[in-house]
N, C-alpha and C positions, 0 to 999 in steps of 0.2 A: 541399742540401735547402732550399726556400724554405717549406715549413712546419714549425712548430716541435713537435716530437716526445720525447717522453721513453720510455727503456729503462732497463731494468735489465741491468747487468753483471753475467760470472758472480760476480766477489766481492762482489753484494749492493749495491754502489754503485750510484747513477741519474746516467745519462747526459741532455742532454738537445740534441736538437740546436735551430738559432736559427733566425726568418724574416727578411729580407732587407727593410727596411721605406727608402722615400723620402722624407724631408721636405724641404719648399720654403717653409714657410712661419713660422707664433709658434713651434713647436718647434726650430725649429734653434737652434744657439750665439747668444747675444746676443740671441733674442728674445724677447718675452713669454710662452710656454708652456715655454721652453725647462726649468725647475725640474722638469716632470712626466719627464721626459726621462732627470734624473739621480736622481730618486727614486726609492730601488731597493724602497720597501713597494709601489709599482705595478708591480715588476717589472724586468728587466735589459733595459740599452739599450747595447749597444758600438759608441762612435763606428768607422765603418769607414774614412770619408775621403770628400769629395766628388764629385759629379759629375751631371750633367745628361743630359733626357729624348734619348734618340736620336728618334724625331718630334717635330716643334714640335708644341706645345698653349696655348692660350690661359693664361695666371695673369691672372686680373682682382680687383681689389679691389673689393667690392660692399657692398651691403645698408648699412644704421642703423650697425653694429657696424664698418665696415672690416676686413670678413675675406677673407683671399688665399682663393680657390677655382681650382684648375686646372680648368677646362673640360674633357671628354672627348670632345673634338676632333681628331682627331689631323690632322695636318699644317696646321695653324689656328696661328696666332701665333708662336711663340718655342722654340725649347730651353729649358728650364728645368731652372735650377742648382737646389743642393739637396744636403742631405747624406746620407748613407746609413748604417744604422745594424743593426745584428742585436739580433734581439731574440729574448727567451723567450715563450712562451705567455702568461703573465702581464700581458708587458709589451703583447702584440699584443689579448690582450681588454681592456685598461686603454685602448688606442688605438680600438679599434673604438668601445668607447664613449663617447669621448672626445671622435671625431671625427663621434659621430649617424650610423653604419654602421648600418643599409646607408641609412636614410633622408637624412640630407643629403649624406653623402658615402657613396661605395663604393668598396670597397676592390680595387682588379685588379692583375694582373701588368703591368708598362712594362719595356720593355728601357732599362735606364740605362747610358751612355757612363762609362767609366771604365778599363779594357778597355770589354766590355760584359756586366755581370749585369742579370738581369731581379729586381726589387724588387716588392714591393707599396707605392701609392701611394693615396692617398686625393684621386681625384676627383670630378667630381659631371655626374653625366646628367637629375641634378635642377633646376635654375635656371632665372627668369625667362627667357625668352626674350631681353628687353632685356641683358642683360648679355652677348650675345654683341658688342654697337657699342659696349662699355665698354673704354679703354685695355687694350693686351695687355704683360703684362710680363714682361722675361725671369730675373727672381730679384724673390724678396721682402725686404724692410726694413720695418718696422711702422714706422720714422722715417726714411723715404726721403724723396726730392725732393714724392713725389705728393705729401704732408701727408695723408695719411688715415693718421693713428694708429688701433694698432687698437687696438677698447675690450672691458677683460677679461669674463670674466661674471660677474663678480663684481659689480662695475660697468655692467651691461645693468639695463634696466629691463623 
């Protein structure tokens, strides 16, 4: 099931089944958003294990903020790595909103290499034009080599 569904059972209990979600970028282990991830008042997030895009696609780090954005480009750039997580309803409208669905980013089905399951991934059909001649990367680090830290929003002006 790659959407997240809930049932009742005949002894009165609720089932609920999870969606199949990508991260490549501050939400993964170790990075900057990574906290909304294991907070479970936003909802349930079950690490599943990692794995990367079956088409390349651009990951560029852009804008005032250094925020990763995957390009939806497909056969453009790089396979991108990324971890894969199931999640509840909860945690998928806590993401939508999170991630400015469907305006900065939108949410689709990618086939991810692992075996291979298809996930929903949050990229973007929205971006300057210029940031397609922007470095293409094939995994994010907010304190990688590039040196573009990304800055929270807490922290944006």
């Amino acid at each position: 099931m790659l959407r997240g569904a809930c049932f009742h059972h005949g002894d009165g209990s609720l089932g609920c089944t999870m969606a199949r979600v990508f991260v490549y970028g501050t939400l993964k282990k170790g990075q900057p958003n990574y906290k909304h991830m294991i907070n479970t008042a936003k909802g349930l997030a079950k690490f599943q294990g990692t794995g990367r895009t079956v088409e390349k696609y651009p990951l560029v780090i852009a804008g005032k903020y250094n925020i990763p954005y995957m390009l939806n480009i497909p056969g453009t750039g790089h396979h991108v790595a990324g971890e894969i997580y199931s999640v509840d309803d909860q945690m998928l409208r806590f993401l939508d909103e999170f991630e400015g669905c469907p305006d900065m980013y939108q949410r689709t089905l990618m086939r991810i290499e692992v075996g291979i399951v298809e996930c929903f991934v949050y990229s973007t059909t929205t971006y300057p034009p210029e940031w397609v001649s922007l470095p293409y990367h094939d995994s994010y680090d907010s304190s990688g080599k590039h040196g573009l830290s990304y800055v929270l929003r807490e922290s944006r002006d």
